[in-house]
C-alpha positions as CSV (number, residue, x, y, z in Angstrom):
1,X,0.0,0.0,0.0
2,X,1.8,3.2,-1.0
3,X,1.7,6.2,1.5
4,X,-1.2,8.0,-0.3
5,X,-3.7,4.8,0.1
6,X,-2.8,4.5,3.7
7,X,-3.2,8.5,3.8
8,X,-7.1,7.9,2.5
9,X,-7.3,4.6,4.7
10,X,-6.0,6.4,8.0
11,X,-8.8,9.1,7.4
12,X,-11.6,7.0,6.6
13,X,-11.0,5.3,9.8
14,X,-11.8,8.6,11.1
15,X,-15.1,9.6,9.7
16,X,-16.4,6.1,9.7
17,X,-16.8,2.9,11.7
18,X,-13.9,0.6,11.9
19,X,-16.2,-2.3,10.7
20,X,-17.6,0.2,7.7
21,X,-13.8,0.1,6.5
22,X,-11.5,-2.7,5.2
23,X,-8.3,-4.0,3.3
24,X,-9.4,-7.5,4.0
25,X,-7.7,-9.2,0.9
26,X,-10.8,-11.9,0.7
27,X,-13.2,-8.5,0.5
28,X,-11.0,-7.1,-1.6
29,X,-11.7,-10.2,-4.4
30,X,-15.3,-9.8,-4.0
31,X,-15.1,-6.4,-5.3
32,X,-12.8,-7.3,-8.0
33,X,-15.2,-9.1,-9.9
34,X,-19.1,-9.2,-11.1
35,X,-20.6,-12.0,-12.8
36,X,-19.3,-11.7,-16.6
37,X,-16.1,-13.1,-18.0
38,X,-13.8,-9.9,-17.7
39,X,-11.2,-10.0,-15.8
40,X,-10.9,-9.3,-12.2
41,X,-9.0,-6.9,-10.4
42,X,-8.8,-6.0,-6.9
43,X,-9.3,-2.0,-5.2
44,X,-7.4,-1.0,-2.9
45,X,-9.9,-0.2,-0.1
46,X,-13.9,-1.2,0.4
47,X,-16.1,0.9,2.6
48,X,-19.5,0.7,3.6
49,X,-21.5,3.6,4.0
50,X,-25.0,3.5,5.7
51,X,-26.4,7.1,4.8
52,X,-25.7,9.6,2.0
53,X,-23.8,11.8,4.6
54,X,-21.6,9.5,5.0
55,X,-21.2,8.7,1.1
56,X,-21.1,12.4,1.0
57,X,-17.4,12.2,2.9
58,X,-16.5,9.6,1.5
59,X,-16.2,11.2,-1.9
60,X,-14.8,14.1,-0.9
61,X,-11.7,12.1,1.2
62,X,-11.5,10.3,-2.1
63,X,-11.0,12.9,-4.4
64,X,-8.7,14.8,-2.3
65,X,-6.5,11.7,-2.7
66,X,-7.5,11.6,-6.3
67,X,-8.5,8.1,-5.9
68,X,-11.0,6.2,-8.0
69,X,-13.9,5.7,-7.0
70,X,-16.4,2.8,-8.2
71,X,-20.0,2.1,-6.3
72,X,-20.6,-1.3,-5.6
73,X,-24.4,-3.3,-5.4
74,X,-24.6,-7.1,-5.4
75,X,-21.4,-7.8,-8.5
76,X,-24.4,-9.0,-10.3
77,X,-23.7,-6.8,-13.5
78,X,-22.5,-8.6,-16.6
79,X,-20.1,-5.8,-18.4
80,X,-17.6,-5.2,-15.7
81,X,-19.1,-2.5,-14.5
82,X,-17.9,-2.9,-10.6
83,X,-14.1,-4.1,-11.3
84,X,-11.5,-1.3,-10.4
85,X,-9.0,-1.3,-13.5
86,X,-7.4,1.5,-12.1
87,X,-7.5,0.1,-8.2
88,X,-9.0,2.9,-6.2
89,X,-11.8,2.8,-3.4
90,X,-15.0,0.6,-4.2
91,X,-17.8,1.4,-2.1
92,X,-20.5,-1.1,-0.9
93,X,-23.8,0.1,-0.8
94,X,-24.6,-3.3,1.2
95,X,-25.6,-1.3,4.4
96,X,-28.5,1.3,2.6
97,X,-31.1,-1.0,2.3
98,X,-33.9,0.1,4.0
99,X,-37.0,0.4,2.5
100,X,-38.2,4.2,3.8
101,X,-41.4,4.9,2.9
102,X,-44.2,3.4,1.0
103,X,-46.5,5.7,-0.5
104,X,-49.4,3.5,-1.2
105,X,-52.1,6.3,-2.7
106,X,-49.1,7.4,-5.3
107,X,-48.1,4.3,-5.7
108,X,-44.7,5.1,-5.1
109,X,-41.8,3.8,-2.9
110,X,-38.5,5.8,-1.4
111,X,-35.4,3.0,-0.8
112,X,-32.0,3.1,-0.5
113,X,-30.0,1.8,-3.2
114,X,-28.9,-1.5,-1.4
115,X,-32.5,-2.4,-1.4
116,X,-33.2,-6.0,-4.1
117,X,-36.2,-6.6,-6.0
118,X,-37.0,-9.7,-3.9
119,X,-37.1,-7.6,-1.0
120,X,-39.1,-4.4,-1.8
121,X,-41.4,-7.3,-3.7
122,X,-42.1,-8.8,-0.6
123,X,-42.6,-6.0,1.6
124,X,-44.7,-4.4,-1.2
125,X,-47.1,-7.4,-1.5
126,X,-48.6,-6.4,1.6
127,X,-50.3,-3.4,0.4
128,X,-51.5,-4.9,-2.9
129,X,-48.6,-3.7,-4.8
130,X,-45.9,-5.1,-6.9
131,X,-42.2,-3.3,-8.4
132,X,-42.4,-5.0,-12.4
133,X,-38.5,-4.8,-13.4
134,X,-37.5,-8.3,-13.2
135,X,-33.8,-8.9,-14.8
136,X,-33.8,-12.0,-13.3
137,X,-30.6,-12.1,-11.0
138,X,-32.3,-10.0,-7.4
139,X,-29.8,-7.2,-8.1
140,X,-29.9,-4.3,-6.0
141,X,-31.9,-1.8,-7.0
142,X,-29.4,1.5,-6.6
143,X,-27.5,-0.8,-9.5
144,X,-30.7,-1.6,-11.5
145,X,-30.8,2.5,-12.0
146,X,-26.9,2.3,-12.7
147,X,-27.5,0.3,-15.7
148,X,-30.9,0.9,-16.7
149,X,-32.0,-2.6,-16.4
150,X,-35.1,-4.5,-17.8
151,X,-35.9,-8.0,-18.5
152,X,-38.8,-10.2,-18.8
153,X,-41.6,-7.7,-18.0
154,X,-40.2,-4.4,-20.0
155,X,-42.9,-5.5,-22.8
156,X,-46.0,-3.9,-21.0
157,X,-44.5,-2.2,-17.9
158,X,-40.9,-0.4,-19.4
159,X,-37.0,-0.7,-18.1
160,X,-35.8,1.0,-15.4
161,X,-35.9,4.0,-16.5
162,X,-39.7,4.5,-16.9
163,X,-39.8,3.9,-13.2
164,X,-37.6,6.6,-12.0
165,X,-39.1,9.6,-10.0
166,X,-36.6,11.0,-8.2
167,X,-33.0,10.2,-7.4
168,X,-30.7,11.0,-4.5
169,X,-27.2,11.0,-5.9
170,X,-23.9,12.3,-4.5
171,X,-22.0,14.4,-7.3
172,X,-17.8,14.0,-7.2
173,X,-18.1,17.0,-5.5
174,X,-19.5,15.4,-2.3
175,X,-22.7,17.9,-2.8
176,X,-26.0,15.5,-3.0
177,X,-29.0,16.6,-4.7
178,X,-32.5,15.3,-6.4
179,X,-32.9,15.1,-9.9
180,X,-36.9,15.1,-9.4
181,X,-40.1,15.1,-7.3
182,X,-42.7,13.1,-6.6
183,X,-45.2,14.3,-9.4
184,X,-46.3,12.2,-12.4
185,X,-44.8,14.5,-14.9
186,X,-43.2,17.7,-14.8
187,X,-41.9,20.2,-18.0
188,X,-39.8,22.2,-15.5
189,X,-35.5,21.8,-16.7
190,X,-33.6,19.4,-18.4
191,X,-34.4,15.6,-17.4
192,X,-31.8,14.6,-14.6
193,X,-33.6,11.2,-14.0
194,X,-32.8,10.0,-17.4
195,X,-29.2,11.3,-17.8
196,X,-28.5,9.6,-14.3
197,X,-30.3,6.4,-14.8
198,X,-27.8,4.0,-16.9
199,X,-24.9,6.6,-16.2
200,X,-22.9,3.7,-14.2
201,X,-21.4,5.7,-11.9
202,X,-19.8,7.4,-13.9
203,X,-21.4,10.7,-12.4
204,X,-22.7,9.7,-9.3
205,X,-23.6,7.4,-6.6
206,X,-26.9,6.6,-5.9
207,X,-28.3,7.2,-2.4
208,X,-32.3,7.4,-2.6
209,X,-34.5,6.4,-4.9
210,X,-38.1,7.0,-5.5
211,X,-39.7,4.3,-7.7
212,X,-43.1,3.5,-9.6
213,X,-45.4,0.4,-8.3
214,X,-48.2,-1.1,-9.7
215,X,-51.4,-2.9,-8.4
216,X,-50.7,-6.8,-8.6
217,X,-53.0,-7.7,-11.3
218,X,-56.3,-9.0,-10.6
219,X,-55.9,-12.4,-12.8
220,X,-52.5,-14.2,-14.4
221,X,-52.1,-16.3,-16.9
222,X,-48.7,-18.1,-18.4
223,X,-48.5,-20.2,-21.5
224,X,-45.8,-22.0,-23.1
225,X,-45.8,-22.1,-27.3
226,X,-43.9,-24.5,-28.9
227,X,-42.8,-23.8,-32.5
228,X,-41.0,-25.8,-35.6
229,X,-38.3,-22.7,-35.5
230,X,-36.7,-19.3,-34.5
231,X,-38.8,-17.7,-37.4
232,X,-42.1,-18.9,-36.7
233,X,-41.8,-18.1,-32.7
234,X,-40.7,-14.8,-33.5
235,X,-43.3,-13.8,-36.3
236,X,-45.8,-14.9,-33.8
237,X,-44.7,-12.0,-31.4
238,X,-44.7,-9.4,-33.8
239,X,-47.8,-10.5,-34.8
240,X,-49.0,-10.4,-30.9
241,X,-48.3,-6.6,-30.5
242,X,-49.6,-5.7,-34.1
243,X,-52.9,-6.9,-32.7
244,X,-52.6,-4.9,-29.4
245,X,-52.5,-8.0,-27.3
246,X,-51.5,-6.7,-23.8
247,X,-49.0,-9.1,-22.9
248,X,-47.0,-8.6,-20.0
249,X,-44.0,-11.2,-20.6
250,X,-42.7,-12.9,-23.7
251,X,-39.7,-14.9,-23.8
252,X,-37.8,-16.9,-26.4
253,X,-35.8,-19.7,-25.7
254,X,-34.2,-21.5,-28.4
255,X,-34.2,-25.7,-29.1
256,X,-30.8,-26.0,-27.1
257,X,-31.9,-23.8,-24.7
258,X,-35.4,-25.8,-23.8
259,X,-32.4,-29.2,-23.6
260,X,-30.6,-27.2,-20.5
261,X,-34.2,-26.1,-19.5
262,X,-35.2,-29.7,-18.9
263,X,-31.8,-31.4,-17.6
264,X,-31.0,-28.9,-14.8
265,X,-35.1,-28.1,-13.8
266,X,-36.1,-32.0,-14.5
267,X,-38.8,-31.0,-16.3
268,X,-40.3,-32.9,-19.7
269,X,-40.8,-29.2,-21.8
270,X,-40.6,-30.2,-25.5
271,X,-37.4,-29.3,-26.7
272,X,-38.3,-26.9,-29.5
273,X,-37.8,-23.4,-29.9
274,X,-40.3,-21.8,-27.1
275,X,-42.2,-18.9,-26.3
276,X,-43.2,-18.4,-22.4
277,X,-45.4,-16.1,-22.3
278,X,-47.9,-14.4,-19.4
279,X,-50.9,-12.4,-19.4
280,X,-52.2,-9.9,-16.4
281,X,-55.7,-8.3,-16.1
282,X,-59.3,-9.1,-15.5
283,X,-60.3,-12.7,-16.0
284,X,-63.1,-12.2,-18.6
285,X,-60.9,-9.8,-20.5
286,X,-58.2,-12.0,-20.3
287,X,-60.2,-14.8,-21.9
288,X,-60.7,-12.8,-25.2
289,X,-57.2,-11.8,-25.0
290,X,-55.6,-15.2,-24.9
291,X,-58.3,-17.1,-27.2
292,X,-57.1,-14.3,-30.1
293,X,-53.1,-15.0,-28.9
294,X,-54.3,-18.6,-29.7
295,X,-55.5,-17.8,-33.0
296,X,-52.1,-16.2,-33.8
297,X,-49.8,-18.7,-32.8
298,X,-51.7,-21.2,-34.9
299,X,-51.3,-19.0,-37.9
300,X,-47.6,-19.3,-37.5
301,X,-47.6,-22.7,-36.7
302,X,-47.6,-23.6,-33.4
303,X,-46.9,-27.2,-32.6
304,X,-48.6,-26.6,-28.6
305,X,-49.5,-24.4,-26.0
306,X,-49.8,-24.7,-22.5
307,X,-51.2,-22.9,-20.2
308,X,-50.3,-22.5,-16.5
309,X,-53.0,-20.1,-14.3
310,X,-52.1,-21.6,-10.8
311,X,-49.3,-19.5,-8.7
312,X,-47.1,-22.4,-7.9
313,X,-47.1,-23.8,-11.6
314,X,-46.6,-20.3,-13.2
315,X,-43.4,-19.9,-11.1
316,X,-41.7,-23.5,-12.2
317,X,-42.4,-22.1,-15.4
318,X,-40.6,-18.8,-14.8
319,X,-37.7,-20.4,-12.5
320,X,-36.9,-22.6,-15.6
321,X,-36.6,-19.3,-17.6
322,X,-35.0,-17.2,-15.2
323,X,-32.7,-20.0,-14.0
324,X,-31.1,-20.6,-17.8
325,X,-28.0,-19.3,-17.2
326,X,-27.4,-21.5,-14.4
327,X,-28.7,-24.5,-15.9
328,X,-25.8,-23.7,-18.8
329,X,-23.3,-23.6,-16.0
330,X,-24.0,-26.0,-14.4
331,X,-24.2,-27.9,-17.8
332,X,-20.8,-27.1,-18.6
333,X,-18.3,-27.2,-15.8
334,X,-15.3,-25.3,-15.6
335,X,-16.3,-22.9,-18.1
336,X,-17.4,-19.1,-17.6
337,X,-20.5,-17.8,-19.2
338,X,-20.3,-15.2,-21.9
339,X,-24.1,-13.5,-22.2
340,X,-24.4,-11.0,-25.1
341,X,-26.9,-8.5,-25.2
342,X,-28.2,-6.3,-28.0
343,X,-31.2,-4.9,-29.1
344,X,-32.8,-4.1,-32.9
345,X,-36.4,-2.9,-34.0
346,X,-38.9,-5.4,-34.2
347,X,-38.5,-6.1,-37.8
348,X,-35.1,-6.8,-37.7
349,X,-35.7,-9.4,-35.1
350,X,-36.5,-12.4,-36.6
351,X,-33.3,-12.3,-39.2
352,X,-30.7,-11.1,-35.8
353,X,-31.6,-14.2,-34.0
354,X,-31.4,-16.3,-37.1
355,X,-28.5,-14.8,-37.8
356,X,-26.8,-15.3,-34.5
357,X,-27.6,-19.1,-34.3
358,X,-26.2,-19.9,-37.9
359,X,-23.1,-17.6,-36.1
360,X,-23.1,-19.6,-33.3
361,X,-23.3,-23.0,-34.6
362,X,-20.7,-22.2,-37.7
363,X,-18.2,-21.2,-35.0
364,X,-18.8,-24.4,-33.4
365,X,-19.6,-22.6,-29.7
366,X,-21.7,-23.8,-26.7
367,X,-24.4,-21.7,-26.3
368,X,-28.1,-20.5,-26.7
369,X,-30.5,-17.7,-28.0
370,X,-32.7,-16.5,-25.5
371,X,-34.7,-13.1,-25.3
372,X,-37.2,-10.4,-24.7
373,X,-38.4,-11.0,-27.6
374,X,-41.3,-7.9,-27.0
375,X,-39.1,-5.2,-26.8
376,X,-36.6,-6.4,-29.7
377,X,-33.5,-7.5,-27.0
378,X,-32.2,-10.5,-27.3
379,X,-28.9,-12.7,-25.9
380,X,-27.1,-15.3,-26.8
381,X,-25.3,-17.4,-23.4
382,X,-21.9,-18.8,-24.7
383,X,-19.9,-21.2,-22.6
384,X,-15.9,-20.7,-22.8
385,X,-12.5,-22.2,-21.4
386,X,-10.9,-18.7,-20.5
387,X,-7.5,-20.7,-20.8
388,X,-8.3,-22.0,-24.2
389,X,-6.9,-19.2,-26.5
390,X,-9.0,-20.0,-29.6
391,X,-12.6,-20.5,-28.2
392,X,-12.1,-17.3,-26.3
393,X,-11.5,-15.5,-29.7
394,X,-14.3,-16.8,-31.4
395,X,-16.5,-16.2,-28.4
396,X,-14.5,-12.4,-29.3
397,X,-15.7,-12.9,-33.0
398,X,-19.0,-13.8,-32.6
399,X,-19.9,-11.3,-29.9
400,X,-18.5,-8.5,-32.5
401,X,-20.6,-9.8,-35.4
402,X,-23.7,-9.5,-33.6
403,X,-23.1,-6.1,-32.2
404,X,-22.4,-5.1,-35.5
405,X,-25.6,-6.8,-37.4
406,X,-27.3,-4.5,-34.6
407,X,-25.8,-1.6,-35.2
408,X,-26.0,-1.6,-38.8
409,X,-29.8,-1.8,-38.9
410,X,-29.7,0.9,-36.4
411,X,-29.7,-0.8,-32.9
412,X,-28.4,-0.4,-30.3
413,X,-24.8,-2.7,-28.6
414,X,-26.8,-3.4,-25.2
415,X,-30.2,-3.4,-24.7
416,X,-30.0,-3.7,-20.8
417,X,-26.7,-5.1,-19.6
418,X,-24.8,-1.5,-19.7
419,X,-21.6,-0.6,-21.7
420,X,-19.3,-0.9,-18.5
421,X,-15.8,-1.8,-19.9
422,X,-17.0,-4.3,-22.4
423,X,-19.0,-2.2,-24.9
424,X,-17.0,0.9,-24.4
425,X,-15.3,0.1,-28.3
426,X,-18.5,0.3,-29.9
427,X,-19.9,3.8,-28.1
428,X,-18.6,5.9,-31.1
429,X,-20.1,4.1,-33.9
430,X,-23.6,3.7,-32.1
431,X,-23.5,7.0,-31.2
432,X,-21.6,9.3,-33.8
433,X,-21.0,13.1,-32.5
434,X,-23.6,12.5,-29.6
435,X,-20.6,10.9,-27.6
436,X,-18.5,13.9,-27.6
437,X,-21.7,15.6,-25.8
438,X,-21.4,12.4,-23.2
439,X,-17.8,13.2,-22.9
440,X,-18.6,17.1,-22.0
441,X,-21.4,16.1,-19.5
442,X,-18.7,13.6,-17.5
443,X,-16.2,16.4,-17.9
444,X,-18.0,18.9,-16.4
445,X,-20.0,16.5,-13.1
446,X,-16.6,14.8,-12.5
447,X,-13.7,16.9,-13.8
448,X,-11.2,15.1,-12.1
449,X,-12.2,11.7,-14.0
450,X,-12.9,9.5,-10.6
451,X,-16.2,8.1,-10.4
452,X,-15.8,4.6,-12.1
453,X,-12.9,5.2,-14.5
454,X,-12.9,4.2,-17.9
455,X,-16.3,2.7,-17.8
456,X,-19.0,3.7,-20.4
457,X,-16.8,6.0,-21.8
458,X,-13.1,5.5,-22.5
459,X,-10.8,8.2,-21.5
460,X,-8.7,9.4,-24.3
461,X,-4.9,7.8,-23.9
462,X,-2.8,10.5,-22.4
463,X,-5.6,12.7,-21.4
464,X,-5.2,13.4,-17.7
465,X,-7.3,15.9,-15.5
């Protein structure tokens, strides 16, 4: 540890608790790493603040050491978001996450950032009430915003970002302020919530948020189409939200996909590519809804359907989709998961998921398409020896080819995962000019370039602040 580290350590020994401050080397790797295949590397210090005052100092100590400074959640972000490349201080937001007021009659909630989805769900249920982003892993919340997360229900209720009213965030300069209210809308100043939310920490660190909840709906229904092909599955959703259909969820899970589904959940699902699909509303009107969904799959020949109404049925069905990754892993020992993520319109969807299994299988790689198939995102899950040279490279290859099908039909590199480090290449083709506006706005909320380093957007070799 060089003399300025221990410098910053001695003094955050002062403002904090001793137990809110460590060098523990086994802490240390926990914060070195998330859940994707990059690389790990180690900070130099972890704290763990329990209020925004005490984030507040922390910051400031920080910068006046001009040390790096990366917020932390759950590591459950998949672009290496969390890892400190440049060392520094990573801060755990472990120790905010209490859930601080529920505002029934607005349907709002106020949380701390260390608050997961599992947790505000269940305290939530009690009044009726139900938070809809569902990305699968029970991330934390404060890191949901970071990234602008989505996932399985984005289709009717919208991605992070349309749940966003109001943000606490300390700034580098240790000042903390609210980017909104509590109203429904508002056409007073620029839009803070949206610059923040999927900013990374690059500007900020989230201390408070105020977030959008809905009534649990009335009546639920899950299926599970079966289809000869990618094509046909797909066709079938676009032809679902042509019709207005309100569907609330609709996956895709690909033939080798539905194998993994079965081995690792024991289940007998027919091993074709799959839509799971789920429904919420009234009963009667859910009835005409599903009996025209029924009408459409057939057109676009579905093999069978399957419908699941009761609560303890429709969540095997949704464990088998949201436990896919796993079911890979643990399918394929010693390797490390790879999981894509891009996003195209609609009409482009159907020939990008094609496209991405011939990819897939030509380059002779374990893996799967899966998807949000509603909203146009889509991944593939590739399996890879990290110390075998040429499958990492192809893995390399065919992540690159897709991003680039994407972005030439005017998508976008990640639909929900973040850039982090590992889409931080492809930021000036997706975005053109725009960037350099990006690059002015990080300039000018963190001029000394501290608050998660070369993440989102690369700093420019031998620029220094």
């Amino acid at each position: 540890m060089t003399v300025k580290e221990k410098g910053l350590l001695q003094e955050l020994k002062e403002v904090l608790e001793r137990h809110q401050v460590t060098t523990n080397a086994t802490v240390l790797e926990q914060h070195g790493k998330d859940e994707s295949y990059h690389h790990p590397f180690s900070p130099d210090i972890v704290v763990f603040p329990e209020s925004a005052e005490e984030v507040s100092r922390i910051v400031k100590l920080a910068g006046s050491y001009d040390t790096p400074i990366i917020p932390f959640g759950l590591g459950t972000s998949l672009e290496g978001h969390v890892i400190p490349y440049e060392k520094g201080l990573s801060i755990d937001f472990s120790q905010m996450n209490k859930i601080l007021e529920i505002r029934e009659k607005d349907f709002l909630v106020k949380v701390q950032p260390g608050v997961t989805r599992s947790q505000l769900n269940k305290e939530l249920k009690k009044y009726g009430l139900f938070f809809s982003v569902d990305p699968g892993a029970d991330a934390t919340l404060g890191g949901m915003a970071a990234t602008n997360a989505s996932g399985t229900t984005s289709v009717k209720y919208g991605v992070m970002r349309d749940q966003v009213r109001d943000l606490e965030v300390v700034l580098a300069s240790g000042e903390i302020i609210h980017t909104g209210n509590l109203a429904q809308k508002s056409s007073s100043g620029y839009n803070l919530n949206h610059l923040f939310v999927g900013s990374e920490g690059t500007l900020g660190c989230f201390t408070e948020l105020t977030l959008k909840v809905y009534g649990i709906p009335e009546h639920i229904l899950a299926a599970r189409a079966s289809f000869p092909h990618i094509d046909n599955a797909v066709e079938a959703v676009v032809s679902i939200l042509q019709a207005g259909i309100p569907v609330a969820r609709v996956e895709l899970v690909d033939e080798a996909s539905m194998r993994q589904v079965n081995l690792f959940s024991e289940t007998d699902y027919i091993e074709k590519p799959t839509l799971f699909l789920e429904f919420h509303g009234n009963e009667a009107g859910l009835k005409q809804d599903v009996a025209f969904m029924e009408d459409i799959v057939s057109d676009h020949g579905c093999e069978e359907i399957h419908f699941e109404e009761d609560q303890a049925a429709r969540n095997r069905l949704w464990d088998a989709r949201h436990n896919l990754a796993y079911a890979y892993i643990h399918g394929n020992p010693g390797k490390k998961m790879m999981v894509t993520d891009v996003c195209v319109p609609i009409s482009e969807l159907s020939g990008a998921i094609r496209a991405a299994r011939e990819k897939l299988d030509e380059l002779k790689l374990t893996g799967g398409i899966l998807g949000h198939v509603g909203d146009g995102n889509y991944h593939a899950l590739v399996m890879l020896d990290l110390t075998d040279r040429e499958e990492v490279k192809k893995a390399e290859v065919f992540n690159e080819l897709i991003v680039e099908y994407a972005l030439e039909r005017n998508g976008t590199c990640t639909g929900e995962h973040g850039v982090g480090s590992g889409k931080m290449k492809y930021q000036q083709k997706e975005h053109g000019g725009s960037l350099q506006v990006m690059k002015s706005i990080k300039d000018a909320l963190d001029p000394s370039g501290l608050l998660n380093p070369n993440k989102l957007i690369q700093k420019v070799k031998g620029e220094e602040k």
